[in-house]
N, C-alpha and C positions, 0 to 999 in steps of 0.2 A: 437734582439728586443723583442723577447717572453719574454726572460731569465730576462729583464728589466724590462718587465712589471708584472713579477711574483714576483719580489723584490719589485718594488713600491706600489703594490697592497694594502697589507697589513695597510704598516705603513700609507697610504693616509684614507683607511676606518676605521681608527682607527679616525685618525685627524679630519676627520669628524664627526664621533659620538661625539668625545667628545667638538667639538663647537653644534654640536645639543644638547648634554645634557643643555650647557650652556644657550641657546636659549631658551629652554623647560624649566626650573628651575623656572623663574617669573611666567609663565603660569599654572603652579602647585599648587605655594603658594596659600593658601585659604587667603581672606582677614580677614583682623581683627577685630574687634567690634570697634577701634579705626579708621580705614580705611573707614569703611563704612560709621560711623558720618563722619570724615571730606570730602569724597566722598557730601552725600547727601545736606552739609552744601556747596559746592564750586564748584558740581558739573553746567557744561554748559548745554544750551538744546541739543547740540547733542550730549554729554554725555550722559544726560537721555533717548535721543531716541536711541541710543547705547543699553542702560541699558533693555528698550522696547524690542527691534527687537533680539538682541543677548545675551541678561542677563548676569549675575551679571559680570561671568568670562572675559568677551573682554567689558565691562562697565568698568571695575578696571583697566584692562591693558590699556585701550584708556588713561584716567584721572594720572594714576601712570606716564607715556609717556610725559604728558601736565605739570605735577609738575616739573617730572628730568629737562624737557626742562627748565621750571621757573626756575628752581634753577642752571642751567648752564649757563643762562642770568642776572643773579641779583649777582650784585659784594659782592667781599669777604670783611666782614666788621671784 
């Protein structure tokens, strides 16, 4: 059972770092001078109270979140 769990060890805390990189990736990106315009132009109010309480970084990711959703709901033309 040890000898198992010294084999699995490894390759699992690999596996997981590298879906955390993934996870951490969007939250890294700086927003863009084009992001921010369309952000401030189509932003919601609890977007903006987001933008308030938490700034700029979990304002972008909340909004970035609400578009994907848009655009995974709105048919392919």
């Amino acid at each position: 059972m040890v000898a198992l769990v010294v084999i699995l060890f490894p390759p699992l805390l690999i596996a997981f770092l590298l879906v955390m990189e993934r996870v951490e990736e969007p939250l890294r990106r700086p927003a863009s001078p084009r992001e921010v315009a369309a952000f401030v132009g189509t932003a919601t109010p609890g977007e903006v109270e987001t933008l308030h309480n938490s700034g700029v970084g979990r304002a972008m990711g909340r909004w970035r979140q609400r578009r994907r959703v848009k655009r995974a709901r709105s048919p392919l033309v």
